[in-house]
C-alpha positions as CSV (number, residue, x, y, z in Angstrom):
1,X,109.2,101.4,132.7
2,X,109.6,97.9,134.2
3,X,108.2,95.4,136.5
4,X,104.7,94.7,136.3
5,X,103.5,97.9,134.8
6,X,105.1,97.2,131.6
7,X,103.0,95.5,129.1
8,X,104.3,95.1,124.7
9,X,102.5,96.9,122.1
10,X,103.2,96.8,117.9
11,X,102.9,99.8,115.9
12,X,101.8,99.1,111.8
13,X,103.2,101.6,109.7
14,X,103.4,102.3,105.7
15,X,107.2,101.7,104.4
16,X,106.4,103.5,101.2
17,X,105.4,106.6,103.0
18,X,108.8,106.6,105.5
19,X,107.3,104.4,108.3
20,X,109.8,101.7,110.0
21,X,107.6,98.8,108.8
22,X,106.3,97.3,112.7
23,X,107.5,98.8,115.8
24,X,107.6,97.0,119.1
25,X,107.2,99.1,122.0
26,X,107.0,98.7,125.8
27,X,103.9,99.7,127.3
28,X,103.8,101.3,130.9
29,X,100.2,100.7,132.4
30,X,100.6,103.4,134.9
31,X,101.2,106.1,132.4
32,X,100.0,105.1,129.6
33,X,103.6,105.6,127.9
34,X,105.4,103.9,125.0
35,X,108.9,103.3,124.4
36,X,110.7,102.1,121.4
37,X,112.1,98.3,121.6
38,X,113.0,97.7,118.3
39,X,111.6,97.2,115.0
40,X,111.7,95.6,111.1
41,X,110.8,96.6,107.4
42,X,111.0,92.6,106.6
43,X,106.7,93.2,105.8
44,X,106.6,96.3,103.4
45,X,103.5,98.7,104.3
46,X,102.0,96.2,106.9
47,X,99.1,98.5,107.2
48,X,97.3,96.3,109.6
49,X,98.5,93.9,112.5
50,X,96.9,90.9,114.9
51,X,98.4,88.7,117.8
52,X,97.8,85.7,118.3
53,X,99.2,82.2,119.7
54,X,102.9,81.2,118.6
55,X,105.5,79.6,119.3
56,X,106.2,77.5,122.7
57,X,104.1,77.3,125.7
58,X,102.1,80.6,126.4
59,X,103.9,82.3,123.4
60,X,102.7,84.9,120.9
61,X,102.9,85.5,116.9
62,X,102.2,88.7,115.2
63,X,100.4,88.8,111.8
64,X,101.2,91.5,109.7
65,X,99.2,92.3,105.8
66,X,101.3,93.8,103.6
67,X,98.8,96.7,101.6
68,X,100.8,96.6,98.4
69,X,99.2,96.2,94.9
70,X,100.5,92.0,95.4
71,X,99.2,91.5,98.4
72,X,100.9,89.6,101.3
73,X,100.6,88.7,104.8
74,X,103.3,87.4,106.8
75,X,104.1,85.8,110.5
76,X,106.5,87.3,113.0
77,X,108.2,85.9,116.1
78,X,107.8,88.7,118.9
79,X,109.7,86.6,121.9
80,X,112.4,89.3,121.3
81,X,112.7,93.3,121.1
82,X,112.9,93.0,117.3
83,X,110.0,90.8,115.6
84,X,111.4,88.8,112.9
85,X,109.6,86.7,110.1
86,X,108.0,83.2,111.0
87,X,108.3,81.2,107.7
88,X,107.9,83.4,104.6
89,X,106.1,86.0,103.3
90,X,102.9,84.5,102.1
91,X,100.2,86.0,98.7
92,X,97.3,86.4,99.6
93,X,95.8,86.1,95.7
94,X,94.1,90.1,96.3
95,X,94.9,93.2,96.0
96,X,95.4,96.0,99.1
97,X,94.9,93.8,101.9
98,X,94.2,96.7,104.8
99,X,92.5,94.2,107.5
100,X,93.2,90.9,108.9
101,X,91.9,88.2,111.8
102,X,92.3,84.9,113.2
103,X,89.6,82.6,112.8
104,X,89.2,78.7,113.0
105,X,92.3,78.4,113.2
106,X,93.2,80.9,109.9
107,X,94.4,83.9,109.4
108,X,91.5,85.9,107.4
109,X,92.4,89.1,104.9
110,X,90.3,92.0,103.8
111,X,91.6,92.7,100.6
112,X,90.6,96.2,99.6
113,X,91.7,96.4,96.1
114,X,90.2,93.7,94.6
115,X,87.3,93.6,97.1
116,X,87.8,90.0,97.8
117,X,88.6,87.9,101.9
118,X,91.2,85.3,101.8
119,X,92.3,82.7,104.3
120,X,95.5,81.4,105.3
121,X,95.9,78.7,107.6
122,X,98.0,79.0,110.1
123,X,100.4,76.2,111.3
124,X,101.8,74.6,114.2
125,X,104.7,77.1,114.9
126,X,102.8,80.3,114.2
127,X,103.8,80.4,110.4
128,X,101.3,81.2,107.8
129,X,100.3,78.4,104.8
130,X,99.8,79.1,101.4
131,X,96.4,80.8,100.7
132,X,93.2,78.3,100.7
133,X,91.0,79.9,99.9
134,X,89.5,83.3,98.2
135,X,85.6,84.6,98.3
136,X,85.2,87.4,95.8
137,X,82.8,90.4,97.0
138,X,80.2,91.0,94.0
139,X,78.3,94.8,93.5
140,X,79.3,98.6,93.6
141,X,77.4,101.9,95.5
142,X,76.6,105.6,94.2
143,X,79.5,107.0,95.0
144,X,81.6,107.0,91.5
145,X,85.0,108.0,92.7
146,X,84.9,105.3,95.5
147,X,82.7,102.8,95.0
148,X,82.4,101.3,91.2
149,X,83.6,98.0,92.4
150,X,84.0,95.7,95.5
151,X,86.4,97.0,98.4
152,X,86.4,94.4,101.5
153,X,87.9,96.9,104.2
154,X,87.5,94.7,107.5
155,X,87.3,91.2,108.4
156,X,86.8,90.2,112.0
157,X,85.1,87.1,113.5
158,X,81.9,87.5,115.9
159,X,82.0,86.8,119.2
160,X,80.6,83.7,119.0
161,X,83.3,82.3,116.6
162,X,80.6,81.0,114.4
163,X,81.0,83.6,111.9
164,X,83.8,85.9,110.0
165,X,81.9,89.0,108.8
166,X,83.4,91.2,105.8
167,X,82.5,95.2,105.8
168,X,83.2,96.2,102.0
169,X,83.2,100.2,101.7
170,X,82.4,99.9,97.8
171,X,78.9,97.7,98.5
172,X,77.6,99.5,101.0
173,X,77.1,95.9,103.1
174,X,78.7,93.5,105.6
175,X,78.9,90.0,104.5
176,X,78.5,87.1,106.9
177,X,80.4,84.4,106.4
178,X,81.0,80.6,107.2
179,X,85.1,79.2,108.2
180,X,85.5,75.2,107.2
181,X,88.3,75.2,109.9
182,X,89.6,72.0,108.5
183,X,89.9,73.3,104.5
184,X,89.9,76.4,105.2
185,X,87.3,77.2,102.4
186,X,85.5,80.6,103.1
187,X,81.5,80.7,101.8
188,X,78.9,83.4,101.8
189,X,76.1,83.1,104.7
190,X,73.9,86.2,104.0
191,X,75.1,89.9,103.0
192,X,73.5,92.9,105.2
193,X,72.5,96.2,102.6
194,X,73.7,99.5,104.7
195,X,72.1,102.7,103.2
196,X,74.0,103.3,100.1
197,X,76.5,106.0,99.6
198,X,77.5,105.6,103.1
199,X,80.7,103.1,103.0
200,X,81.4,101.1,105.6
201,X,84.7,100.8,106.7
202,X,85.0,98.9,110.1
203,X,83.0,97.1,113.2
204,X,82.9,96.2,116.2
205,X,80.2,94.2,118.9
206,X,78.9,95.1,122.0
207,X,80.1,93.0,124.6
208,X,77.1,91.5,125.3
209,X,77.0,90.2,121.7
210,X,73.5,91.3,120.7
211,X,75.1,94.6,118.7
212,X,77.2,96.0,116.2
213,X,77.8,99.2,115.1
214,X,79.1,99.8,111.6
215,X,81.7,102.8,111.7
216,X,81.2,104.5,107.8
217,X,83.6,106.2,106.0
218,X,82.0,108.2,102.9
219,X,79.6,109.9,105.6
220,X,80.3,111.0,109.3
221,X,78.1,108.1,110.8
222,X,77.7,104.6,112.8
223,X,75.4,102.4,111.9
224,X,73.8,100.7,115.0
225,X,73.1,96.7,114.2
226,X,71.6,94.0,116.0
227,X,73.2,90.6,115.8
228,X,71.8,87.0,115.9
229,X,74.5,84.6,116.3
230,X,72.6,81.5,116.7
231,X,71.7,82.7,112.8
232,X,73.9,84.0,111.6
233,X,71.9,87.7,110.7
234,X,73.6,91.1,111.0
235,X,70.3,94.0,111.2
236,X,70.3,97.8,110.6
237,X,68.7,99.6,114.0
238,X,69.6,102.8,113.1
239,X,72.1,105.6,112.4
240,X,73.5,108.1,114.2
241,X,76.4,111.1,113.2
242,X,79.8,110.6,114.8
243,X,80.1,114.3,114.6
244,X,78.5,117.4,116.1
245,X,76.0,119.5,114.0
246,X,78.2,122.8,114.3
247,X,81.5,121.2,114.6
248,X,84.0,122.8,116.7
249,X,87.3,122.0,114.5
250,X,87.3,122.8,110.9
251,X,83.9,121.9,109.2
252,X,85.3,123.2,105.7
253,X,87.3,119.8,105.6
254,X,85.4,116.5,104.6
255,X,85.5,114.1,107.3
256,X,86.4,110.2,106.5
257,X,85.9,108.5,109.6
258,X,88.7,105.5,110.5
259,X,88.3,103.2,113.4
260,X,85.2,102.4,115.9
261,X,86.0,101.2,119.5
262,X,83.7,100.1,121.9
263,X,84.6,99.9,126.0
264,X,85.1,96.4,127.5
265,X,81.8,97.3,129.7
266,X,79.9,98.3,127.2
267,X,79.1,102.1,127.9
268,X,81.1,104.0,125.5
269,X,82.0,103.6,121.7
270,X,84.5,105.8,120.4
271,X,85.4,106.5,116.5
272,X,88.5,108.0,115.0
273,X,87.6,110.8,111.9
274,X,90.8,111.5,109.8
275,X,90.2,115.4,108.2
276,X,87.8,116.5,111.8
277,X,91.3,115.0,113.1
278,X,89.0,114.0,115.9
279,X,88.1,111.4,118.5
280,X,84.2,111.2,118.9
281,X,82.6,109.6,122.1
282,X,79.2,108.1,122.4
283,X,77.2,106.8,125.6
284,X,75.6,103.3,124.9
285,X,72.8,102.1,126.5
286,X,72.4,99.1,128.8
287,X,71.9,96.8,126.3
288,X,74.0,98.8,123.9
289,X,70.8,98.7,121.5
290,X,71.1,102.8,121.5
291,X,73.9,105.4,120.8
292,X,74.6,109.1,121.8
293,X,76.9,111.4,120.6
294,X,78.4,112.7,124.1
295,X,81.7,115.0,122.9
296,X,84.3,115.2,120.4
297,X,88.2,115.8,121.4
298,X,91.3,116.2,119.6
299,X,93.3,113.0,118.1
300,X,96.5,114.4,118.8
301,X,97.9,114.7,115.7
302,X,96.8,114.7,112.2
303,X,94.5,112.2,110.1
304,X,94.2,109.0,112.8
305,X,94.3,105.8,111.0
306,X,93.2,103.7,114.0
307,X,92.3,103.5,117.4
308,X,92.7,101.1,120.1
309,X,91.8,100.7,123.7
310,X,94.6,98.8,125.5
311,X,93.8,96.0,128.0
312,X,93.2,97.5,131.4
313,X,90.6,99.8,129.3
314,X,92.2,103.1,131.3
315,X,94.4,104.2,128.0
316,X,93.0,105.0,124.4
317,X,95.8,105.3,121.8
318,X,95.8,107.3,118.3
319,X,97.7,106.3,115.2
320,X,98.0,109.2,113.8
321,X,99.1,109.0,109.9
322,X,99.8,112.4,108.4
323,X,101.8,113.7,111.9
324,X,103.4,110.8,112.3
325,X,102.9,109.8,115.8
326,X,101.0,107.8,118.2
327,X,99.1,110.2,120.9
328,X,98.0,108.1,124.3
329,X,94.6,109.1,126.0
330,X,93.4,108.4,129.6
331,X,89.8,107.6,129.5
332,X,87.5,109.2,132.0
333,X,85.5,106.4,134.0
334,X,82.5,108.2,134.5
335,X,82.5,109.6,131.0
336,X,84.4,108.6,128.3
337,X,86.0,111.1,127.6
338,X,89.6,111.0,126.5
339,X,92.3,113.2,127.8
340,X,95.6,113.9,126.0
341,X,98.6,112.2,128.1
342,X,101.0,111.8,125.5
343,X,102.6,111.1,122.2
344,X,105.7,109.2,120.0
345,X,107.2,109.9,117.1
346,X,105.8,107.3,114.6
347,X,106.4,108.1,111.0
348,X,103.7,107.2,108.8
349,X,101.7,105.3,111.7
350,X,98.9,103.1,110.6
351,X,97.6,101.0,113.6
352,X,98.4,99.8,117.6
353,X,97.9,96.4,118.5
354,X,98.7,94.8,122.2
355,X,100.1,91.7,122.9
């Protein structure tokens, strides 16, 4: 690799399960390839990871949660092979934190265990600030092994930058939410009911900005939403399975799908589902108001965490926990469909971001 066909990636990982901690690797466009740069354990079980603007002119940070029982999140410098901390480790006053995002100038947590989003502002060198502020998720769903109390999975903000919306797996619903960008003081704008029992877990938008669709966890399924920036209002369309009727891997295993992808054009939307050990594709329509379920490949490996689409859009990559490893996919233009190109050793992988 080299020249202008390398890129940088981070790979998230679970320290108390034998990962590295984050993993910087070099990316080559062409291939799809990673390589191994270096990393760090200095954030135990950084289950999640985000880049955004650091040090120095043009520079990047990396933001890291730390998915222990005391939750953290922490800052690293990434102008080197090795990321190392910016400023200290920082509590986030939750438990689990799984998700994070950058938002009005804060870094925003999901905290999972205590079903609860915090925000962290985030200072002039990249480093993180003592938490400002904490909104506490309220309700539970049907399901009595999983859902008897709050569980904030995701947070990301909408493509507006208005809002930061909150997909808790325990209430069944997304909240929307409002950022004070000076205080940093998070407040509830209106909380969207999904059909209960089915426990949402992540989202993402259409390009165009007038759709969501809710990827759940506790059944095989995407929830396709329509979204009103201007106020503020996330709507259930319909539902659709991420999985075929007669599926063509084992159907004996339960199915907890992971991560929902959509393409930077807006035809495609692609979901991860740990136990099928499966990649699901669906065709969008024009205005990405409808969804078909179009194939399902392998993942690669075993029980993928995450999924992530890399810049160019050509490469979709597979963190796959249980194998250990990251599998690389080239993504068909004309119709979506992955096709195995490669994999790394990654123990205990739990997400790929790109710089």
């Amino acid at each position: 690799m080299g020249g202008d066909s390398a890129g940088r990636a981070f790979i998230g990982s679970f320290t108390s399960n034998g990962g590295p901690g984050i993993t910087a690797v070099a990316v080559d466009r062409d291939t799809g390839a990673l390589r191994v740069l270096g990393s760090t354990d200095a954030v135990p079980d950084p289950s999640f990871l985000a880049v955004g603007l650091g040090p120095g002119p043009g520079g990047s940070a990396l933001y890291a949660v730390g998915e222990t029982t005391r939750g953290t999140a922490a800052a690293l410098d990434i102008s080197g092979n090795v990321p190392r901390l910016l400023g200290g480790i920082q509590e986030v006053n939750g438990e689990a934190p799984t998700h994070l995002a950058l938002a009005g100038g804060h870094l925003v947590t999901a905290n999972y265990g205590s079903g609860s989003v915090t925000a962290l502002p985030v200072r002039a060198d990249g480093s993180l600030g003592e938490a400002a502020s904490v909104l506490q998720h309220e309700g539970s769903g049907p399901d009595t092994a999983r859902q008897k109390a709050p569980h904030a999975h995701q947070v990301l903000a909408d493509p507006s930058g208005a809002w930061v919306l909150s997909v808790d797996l325990g209430t069944d619903s997304v909240r929307v939410c409002a950022l004070d960008p000076g205080t940093g003081a998070l407040s509830l704008h209106g909380e969207t009911a999904l059909r209960p029992g089915t426990g949402p877990r992540h989202m993402a938008f259409h390009p165009g900005g007038a759709h969501a669709y809710v990827l759940n966890e506790l059944e095989p399924t995407v929830t396709v939403c329509r979204w009103d920036a201007a106020a503020g209002v996330l709507e259930p369309a319909g539902e659709i399975a991420v999985l075929p009727e007669r599926p063509s891997f084992d159907d004996t295993v339960r199915t907890y799908p992971s991560e929902v992808v959509v393409s930077h054009d807006g035809r495609f939307l692609w979901t991860a589902n740990r136990g099928h050990d499966s990649i699901s594709v669906l065709t969008l329509d024009e205005a990405g108001g409808s969804a078909a379920l179009a194939a399902t490949v392998s993942c690669g490996g075993r029980w993928p965490r995450d999924l992530t689409l890399d810049p160019t859009g050509q490469w979709l990559y597979a963190a796959n926990e249980h194998s250990g490893d990251v599998s690389w996919f080239g993504v068909d233009a004309e119709t979506g469909v992955p096709r195995f190109a490669g994999s790394i050793e990654a123990p205990a992988a739990s997400c790929v971001v790109f710089a």
